[in-house]
MARVEXZA-873755 format. One record per residue: x, y, z of N, C-alpha, C in turn. Coordinates in pm, whole numbers, plus 50000, padded with zeros to 5 digits. Example, Ala and Ser with C-alpha at 12.3 -4.5 7.8 and 13.67 -1.06 7.14 Angstrom:
BEGIN
TORKOL/51319/49431/50780/51230/49550/50780/51320/49670/50780 .
TORKOL/51285/49775/50708/51367/49894/50714/51290/50003/50787 .
//
This chain:
BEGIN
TORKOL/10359/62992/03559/10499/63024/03579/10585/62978/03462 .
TORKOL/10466/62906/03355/10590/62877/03241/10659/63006/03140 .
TORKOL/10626/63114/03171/10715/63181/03108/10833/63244/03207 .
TORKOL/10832/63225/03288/10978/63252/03365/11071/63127/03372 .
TORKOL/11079/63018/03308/11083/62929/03281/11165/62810/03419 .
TORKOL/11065/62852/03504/11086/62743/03620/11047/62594/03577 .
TORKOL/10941/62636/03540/10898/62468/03514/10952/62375/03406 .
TORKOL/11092/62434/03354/11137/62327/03244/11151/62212/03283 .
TORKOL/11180/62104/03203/11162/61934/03217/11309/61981/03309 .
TORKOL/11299/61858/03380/11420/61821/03469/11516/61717/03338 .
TORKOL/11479/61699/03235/11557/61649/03158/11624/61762/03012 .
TORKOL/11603/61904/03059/11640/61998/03007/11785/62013/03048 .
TORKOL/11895/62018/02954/12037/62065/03011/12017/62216/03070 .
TORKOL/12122/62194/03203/12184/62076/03274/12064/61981/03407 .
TORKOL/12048/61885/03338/11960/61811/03404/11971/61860/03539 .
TORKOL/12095/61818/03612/12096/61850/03789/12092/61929/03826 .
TORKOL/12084/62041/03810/12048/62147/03808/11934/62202/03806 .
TORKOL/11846/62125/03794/11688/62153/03726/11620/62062/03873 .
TORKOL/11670/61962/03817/11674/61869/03957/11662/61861/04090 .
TORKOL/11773/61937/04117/11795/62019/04246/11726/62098/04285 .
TORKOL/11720/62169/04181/11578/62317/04198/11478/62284/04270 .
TORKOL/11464/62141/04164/11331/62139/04172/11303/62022/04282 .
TORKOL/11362/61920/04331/11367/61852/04477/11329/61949/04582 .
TORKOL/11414/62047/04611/11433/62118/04738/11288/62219/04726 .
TORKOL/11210/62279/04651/11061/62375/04624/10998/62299/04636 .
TORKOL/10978/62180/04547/10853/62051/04573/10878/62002/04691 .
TORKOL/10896/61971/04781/10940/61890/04868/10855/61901/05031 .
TORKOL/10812/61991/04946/10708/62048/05051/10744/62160/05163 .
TORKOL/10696/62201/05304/10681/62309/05307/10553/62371/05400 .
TORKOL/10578/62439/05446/10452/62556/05499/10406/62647/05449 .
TORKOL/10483/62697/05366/10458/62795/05193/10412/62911/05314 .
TORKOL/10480/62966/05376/10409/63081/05493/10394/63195/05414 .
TORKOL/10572/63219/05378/10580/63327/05288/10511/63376/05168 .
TORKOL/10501/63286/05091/10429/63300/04969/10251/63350/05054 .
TORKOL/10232/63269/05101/10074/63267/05159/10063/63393/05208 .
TORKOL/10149/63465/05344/10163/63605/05365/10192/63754/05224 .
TORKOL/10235/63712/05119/10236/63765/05032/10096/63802/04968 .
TORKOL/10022/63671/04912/09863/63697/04903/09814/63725/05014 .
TORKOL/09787/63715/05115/09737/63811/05248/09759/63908/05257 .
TORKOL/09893/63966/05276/09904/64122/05240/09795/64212/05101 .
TORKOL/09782/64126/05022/09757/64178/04876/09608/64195/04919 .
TORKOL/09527/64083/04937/09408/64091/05013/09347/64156/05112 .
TORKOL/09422/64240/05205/09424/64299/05329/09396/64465/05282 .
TORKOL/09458/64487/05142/09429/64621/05091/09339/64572/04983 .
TORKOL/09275/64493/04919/09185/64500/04815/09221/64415/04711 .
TORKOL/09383/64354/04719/09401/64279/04601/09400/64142/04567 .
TORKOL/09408/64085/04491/09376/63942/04487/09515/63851/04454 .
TORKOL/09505/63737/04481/09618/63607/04455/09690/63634/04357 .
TORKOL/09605/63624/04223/09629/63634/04086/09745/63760/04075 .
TORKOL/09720/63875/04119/09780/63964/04091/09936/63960/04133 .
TORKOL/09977/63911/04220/10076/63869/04331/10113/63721/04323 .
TORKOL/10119/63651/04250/10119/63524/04218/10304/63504/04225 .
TORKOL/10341/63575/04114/10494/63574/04065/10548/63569/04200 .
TORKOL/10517/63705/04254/10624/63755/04351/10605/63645/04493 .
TORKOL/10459/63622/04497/10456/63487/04612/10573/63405/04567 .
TORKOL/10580/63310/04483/10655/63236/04417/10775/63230/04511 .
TORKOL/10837/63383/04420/10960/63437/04431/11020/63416/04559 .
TORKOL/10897/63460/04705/10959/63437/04805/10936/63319/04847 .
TORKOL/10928/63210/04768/10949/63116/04859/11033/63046/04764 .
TORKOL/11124/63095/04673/11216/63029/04626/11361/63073/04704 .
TORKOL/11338/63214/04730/11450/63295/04808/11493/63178/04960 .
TORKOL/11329/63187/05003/11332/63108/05140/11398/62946/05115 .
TORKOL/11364/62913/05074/11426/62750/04952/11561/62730/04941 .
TORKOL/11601/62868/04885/11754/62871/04842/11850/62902/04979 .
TORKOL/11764/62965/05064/11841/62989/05211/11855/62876/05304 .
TORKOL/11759/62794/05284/11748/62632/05315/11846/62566/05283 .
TORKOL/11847/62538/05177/11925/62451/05094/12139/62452/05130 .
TORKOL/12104/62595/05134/12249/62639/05213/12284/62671/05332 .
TORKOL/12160/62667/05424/12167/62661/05569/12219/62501/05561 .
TORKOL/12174/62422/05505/12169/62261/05557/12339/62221/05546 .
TORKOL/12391/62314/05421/12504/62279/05407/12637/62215/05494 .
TORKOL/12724/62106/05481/12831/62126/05574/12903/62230/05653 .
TORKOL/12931/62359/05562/13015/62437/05597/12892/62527/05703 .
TORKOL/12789/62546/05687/12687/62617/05808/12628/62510/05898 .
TORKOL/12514/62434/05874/12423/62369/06003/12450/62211/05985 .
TORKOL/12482/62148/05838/12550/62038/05824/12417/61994/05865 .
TORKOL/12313/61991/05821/12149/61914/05833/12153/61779/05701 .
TORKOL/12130/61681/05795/12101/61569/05697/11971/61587/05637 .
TORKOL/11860/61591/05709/11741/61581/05654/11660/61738/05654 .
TORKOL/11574/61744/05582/11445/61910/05573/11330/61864/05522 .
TORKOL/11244/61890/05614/11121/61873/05556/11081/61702/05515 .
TORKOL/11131/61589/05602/11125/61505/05579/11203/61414/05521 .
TORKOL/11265/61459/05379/11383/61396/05270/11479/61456/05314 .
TORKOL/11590/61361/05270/11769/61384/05252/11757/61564/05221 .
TORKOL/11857/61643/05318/11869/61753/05251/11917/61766/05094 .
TORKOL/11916/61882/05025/11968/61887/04923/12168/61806/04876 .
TORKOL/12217/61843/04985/12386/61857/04936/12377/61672/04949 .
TORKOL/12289/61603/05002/12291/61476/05058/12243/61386/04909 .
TORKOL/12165/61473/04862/12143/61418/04718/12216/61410/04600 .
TORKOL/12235/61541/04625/12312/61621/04435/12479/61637/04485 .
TORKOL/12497/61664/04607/12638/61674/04626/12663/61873/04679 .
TORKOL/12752/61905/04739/12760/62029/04809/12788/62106/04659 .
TORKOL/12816/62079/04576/12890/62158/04456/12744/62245/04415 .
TORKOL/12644/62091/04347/12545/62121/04304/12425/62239/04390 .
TORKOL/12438/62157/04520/12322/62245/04621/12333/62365/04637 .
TORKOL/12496/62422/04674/12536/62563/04606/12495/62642/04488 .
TORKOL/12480/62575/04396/12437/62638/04277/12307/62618/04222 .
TORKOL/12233/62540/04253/12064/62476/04262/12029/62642/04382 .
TORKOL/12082/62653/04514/12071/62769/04554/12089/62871/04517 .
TORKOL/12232/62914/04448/12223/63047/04372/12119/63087/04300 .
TORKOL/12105/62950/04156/11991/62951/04089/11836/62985/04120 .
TORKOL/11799/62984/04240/11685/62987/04262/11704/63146/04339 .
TORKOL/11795/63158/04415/11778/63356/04419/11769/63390/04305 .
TORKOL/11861/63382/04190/11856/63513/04087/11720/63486/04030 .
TORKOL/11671/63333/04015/11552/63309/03942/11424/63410/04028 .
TORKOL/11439/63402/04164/11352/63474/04220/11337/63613/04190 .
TORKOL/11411/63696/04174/11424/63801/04113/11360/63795/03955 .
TORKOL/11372/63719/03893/11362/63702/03756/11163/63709/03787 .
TORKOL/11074/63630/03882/10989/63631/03890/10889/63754/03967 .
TORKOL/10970/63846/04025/10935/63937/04049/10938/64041/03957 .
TORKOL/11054/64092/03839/11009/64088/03727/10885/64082/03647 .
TORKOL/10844/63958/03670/10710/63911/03574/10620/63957/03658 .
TORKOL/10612/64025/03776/10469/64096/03831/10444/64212/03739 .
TORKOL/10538/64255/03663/10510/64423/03589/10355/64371/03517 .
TORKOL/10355/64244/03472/10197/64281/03396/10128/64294/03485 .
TORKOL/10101/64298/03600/09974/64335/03695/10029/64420/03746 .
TORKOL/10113/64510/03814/10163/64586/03885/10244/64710/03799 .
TORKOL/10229/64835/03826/10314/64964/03785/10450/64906/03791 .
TORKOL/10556/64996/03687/10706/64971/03711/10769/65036/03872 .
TORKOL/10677/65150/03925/10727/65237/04041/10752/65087/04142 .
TORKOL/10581/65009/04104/10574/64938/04273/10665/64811/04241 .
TORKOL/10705/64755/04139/10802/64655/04101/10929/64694/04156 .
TORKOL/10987/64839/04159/11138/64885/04189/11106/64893/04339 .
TORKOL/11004/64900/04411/11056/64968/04519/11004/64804/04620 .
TORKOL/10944/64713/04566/10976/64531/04556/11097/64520/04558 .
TORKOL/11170/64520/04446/11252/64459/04398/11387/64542/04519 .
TORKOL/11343/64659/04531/11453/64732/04683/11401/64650/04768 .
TORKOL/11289/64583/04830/11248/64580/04949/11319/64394/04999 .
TORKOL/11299/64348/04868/11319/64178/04853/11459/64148/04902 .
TORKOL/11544/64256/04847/11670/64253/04828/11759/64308/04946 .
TORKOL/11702/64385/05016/11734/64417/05163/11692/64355/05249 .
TORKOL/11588/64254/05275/11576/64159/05329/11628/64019/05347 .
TORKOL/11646/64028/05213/11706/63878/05165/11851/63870/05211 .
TORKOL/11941/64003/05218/12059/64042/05176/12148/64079/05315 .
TORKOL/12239/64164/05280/12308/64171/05416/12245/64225/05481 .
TORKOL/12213/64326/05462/12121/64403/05588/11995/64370/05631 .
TORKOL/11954/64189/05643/11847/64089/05636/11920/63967/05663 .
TORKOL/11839/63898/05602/11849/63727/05603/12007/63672/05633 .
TORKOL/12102/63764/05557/12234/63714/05548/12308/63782/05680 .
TORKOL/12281/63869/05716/12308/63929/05824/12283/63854/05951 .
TORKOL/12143/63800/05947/12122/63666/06066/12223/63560/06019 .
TORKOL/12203/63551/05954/12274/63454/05937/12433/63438/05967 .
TORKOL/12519/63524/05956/12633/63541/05995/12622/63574/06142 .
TORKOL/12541/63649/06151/12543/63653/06361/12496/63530/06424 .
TORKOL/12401/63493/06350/12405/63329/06388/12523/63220/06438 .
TORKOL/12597/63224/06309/12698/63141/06301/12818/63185/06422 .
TORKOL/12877/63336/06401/12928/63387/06475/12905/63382/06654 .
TORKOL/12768/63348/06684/12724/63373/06799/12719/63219/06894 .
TORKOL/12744/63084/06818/12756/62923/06831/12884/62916/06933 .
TORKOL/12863/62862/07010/12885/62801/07188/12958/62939/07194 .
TORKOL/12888/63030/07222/12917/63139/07294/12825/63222/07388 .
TORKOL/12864/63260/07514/12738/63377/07565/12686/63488/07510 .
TORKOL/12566/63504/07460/12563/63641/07438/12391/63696/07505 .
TORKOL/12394/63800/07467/12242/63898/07579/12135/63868/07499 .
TORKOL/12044/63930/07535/11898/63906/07485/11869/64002/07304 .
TORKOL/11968/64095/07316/11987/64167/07211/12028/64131/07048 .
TORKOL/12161/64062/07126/12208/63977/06980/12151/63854/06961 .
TORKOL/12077/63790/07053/11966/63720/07002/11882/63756/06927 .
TORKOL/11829/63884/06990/11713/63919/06928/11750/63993/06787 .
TORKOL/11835/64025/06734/11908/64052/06633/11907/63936/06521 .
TORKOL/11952/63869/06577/11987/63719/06501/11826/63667/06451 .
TORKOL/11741/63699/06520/11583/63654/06474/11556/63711/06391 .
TORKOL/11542/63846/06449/11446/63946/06332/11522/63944/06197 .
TORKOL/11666/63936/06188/11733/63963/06112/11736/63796/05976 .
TORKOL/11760/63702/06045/11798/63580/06012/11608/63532/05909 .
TORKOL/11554/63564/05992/11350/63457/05980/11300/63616/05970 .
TORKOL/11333/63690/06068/11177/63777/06070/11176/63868/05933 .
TORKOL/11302/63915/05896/11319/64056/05778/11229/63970/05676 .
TORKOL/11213/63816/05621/11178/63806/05521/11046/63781/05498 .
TORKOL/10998/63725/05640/10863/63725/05697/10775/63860/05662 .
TORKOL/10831/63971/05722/10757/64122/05723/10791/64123/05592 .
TORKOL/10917/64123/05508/10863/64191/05408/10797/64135/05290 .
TORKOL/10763/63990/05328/10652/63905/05256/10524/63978/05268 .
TORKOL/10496/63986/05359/10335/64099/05394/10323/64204/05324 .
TORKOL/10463/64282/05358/10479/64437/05283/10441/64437/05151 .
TORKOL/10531/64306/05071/10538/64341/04900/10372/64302/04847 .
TORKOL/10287/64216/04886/10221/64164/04821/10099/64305/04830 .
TORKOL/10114/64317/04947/10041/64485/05007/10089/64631/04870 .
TORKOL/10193/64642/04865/10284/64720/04822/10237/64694/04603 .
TORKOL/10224/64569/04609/10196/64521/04453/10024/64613/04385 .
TORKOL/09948/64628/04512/09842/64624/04499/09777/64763/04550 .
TORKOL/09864/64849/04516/09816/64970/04576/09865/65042/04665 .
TORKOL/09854/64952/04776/09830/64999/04892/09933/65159/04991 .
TORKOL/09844/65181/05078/09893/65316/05074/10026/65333/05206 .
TORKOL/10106/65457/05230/10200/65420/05323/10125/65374/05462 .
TORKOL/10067/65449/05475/09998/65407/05645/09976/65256/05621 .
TORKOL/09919/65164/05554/09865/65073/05529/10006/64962/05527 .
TORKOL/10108/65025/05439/10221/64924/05475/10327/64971/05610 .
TORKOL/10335/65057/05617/10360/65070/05783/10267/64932/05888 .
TORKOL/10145/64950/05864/10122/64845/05959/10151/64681/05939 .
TORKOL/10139/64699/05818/10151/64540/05789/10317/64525/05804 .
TORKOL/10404/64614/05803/10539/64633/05832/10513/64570/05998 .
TORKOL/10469/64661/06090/10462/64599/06206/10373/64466/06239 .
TORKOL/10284/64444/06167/10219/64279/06228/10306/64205/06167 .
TORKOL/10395/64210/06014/10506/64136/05996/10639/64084/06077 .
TORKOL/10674/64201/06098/10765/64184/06195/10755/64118/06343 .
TORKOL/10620/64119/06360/10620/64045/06463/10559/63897/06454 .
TORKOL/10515/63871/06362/10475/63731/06347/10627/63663/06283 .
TORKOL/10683/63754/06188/10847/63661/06208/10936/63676/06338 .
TORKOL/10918/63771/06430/11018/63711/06549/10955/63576/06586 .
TORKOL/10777/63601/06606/10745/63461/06680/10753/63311/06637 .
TORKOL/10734/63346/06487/10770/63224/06419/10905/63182/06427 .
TORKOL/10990/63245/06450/11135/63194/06509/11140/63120/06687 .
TORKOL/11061/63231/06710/11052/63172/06869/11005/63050/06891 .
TORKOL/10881/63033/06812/10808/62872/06837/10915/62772/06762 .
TORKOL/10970/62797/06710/11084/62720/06601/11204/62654/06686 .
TORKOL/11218/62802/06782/11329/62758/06862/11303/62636/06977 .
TORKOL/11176/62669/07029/11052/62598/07142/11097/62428/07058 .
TORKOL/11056/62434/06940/11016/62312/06893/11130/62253/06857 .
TORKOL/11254/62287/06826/11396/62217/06846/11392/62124/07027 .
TORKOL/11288/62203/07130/11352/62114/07206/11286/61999/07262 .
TORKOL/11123/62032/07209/11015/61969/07225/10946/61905/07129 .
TORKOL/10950/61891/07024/10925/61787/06932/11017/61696/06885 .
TORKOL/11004/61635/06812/11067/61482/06804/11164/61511/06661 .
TORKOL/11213/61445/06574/11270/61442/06447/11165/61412/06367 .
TORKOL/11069/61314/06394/11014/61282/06284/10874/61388/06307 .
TORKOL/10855/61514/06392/10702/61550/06375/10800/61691/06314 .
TORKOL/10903/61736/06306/11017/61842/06248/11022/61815/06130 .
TORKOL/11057/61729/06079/11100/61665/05955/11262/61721/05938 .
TORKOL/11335/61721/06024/11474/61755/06015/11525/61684/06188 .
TORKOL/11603/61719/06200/11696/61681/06374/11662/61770/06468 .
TORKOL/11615/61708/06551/11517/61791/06636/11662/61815/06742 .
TORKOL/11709/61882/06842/11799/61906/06954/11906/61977/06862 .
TORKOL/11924/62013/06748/12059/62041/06706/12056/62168/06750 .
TORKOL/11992/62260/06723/12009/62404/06850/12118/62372/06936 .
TORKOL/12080/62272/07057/12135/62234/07198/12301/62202/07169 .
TORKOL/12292/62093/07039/12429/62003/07028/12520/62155/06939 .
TORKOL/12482/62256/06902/12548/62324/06829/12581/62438/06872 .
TORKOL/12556/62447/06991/12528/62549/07127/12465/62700/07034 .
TORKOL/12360/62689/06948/12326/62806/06916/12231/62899/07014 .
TORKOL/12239/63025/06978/12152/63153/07065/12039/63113/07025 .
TORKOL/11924/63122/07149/11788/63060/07107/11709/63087/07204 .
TORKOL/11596/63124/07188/11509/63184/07303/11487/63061/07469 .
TORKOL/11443/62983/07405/11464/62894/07532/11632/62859/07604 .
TORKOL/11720/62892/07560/11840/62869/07606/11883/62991/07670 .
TORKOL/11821/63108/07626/11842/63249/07733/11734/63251/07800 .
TORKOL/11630/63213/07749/11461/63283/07862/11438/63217/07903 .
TORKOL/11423/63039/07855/11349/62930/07939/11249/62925/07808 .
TORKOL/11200/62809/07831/11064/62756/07801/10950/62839/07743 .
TORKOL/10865/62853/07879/10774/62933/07915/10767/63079/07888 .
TORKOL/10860/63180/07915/10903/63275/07889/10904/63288/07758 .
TORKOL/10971/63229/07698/10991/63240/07525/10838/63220/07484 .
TORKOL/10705/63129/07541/10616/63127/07479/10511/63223/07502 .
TORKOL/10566/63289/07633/10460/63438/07631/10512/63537/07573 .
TORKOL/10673/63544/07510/10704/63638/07438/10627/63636/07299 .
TORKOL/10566/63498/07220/10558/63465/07137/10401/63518/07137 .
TORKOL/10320/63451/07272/10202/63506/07258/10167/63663/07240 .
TORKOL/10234/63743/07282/10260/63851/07298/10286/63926/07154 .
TORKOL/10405/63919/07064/10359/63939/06928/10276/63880/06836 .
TORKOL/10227/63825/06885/10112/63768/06807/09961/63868/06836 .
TORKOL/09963/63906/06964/09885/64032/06994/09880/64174/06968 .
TORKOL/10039/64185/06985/10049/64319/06886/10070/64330/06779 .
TORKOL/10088/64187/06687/10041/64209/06510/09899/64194/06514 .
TORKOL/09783/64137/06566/09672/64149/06538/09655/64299/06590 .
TORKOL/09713/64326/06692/09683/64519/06726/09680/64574/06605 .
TORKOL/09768/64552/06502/09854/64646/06431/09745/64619/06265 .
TORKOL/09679/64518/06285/09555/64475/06185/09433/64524/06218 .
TORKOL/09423/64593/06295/09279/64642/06341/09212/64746/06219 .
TORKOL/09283/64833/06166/09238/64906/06071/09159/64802/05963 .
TORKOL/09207/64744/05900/09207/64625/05752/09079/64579/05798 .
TORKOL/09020/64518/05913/08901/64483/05946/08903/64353/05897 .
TORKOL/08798/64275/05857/08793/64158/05804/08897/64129/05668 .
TORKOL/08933/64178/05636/09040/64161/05477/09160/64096/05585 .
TORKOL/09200/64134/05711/09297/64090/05751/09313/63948/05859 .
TORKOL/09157/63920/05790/09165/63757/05888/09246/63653/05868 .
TORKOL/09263/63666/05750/09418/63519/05707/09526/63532/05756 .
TORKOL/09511/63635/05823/09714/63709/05862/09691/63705/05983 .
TORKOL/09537/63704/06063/09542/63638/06210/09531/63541/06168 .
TORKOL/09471/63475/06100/09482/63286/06130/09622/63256/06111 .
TORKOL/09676/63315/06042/09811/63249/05983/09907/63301/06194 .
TORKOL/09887/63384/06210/09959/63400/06371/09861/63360/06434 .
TORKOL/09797/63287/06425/09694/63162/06561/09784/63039/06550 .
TORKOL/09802/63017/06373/09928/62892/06337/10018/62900/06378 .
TORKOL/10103/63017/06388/10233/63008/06437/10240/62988/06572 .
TORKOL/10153/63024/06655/10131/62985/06808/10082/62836/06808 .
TORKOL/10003/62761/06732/09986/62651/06758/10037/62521/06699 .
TORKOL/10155/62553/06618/10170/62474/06514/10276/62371/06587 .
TORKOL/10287/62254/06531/10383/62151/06596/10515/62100/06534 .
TORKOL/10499/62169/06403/10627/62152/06339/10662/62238/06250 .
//
């Protein structure tokens, strides 16, 4: 990745900046996205190497959405992933812009897939990243999110707020790495649908585990869902309910892998994880 030049010294001007970057990516992580990226690629024939950049990419996007979820003005999170959130370190000015920095940089690394990949399948990436990431995606949950805090709402704009907020970037992690490497429409149609449903569930168990794990097995504040009155599957369905919804797409993305045959075993293990995972 040293020619997209992520890895400069943290003592490169402007130091904090570099800093920041680079606290909140190292810091650890489940790296889902990136990992679903090489799975997709693998699932049609292609390998890590080839898809490397654009893995990256999405998990700098995911990083930078972190970093500004934690913020005062949205979820006001002291801790992620164990350490002081970002704004708790560098200050809200910096974490803002340590975040910007790492979207446009993400883009910049999707870019650098053209040496392994055609210019066609880079543009229609670089459409796919960007509608996910963007309003009609990630930012879109995210504002119905915020909008939707100590208020009633149905099972709909919940379910809106998931797919939209976690799941758009989830599926189209699967899609691009698939999409880098060939692969044909039928082929990303499906991985479109086992995506999409392993990011609603990975939201669902997320929501589960705000009320049932602790702070320190989270590595962030475990109950803030509850104290922030956000929309959340256990706060409309219950418990239980939310975890057979969860089991449930997890069955119809392995449905939706049946073609791929063995190429698509990492993308069930990876939704066996999301059903069993504890933090």
């Amino acid at each position: 990745m040293s020619r997209t030049g992520f890895c400069r010294p943290e003592t490169q001007r402007p130091e904090t900046l570099h800093k920041a970057m680079r606290y909140s990516v190292f810091a650890g992580g489940k790296r889902l996205r990136p990992v679903l990226v090489i799975a997709g690629a693998e699932a049609v024939g292609g390998t890590a190497e080839r898809v490397m950049p654009t893995a990256c990419a999405l998990e700098m996007i995911h990083t930078y959405s972190l970093v500004h979820d934690d913020l005062p003005a949205m979820d006001n999170d002291d801790f992620r992933r164990g350490v002081p959130t970002n704004h708790k370190v560098f200050g809200e000015a910096i974490a803002i812009l340590a975040g910007d920095a790492l979207l446009t940089l993400a883009f910049r690394l999707v870019a650098d897939n053209a040496r392994t990949a055609d210019l066609g399948a880079i543009q229609a990436v670089v459409a796919d990243v960007a509608e996910a990431a963007g309003h009609a995606g990630m930012v879109a949950g995210q504002v119905a999110d915020l909008e939707a805090e100590g208020r009633q709402v149905g099972a709909d704009t919940l379910d809106y707020i998931h797919v939209h907020k976690t799941g758009a970037l989830i599926r189209t992690s699967l899609r691009v790495g698939a999409m880098l490497c060939g692969a044909t429409a039928e082929q990303v149609r499906a991985l479109s649908v086992a995506g999409a449903n392993l990011g609603l569930a990975f939201q669902i168990v997320d929501d589960i585990l705000d009320v049932v794990a602790s702070s320190e097995e989270l590595g962030k504040t475990a109950g803030k869902d509850q104290i922030q009155q956000k929309a959340t599957f256990p706060a409309i369905h219950g418990i239980e309910a939310s975890r057979a919804r969860a089991r449930s797409l997890i069955a119809e993305a392995e449905e939706a892998l049946t073609a791929f045959g063995p190429r698509a075993e990492p993308i069930r293990a990876l939704g066996r994880f999301i059903l069993e995972r504890k933090a």
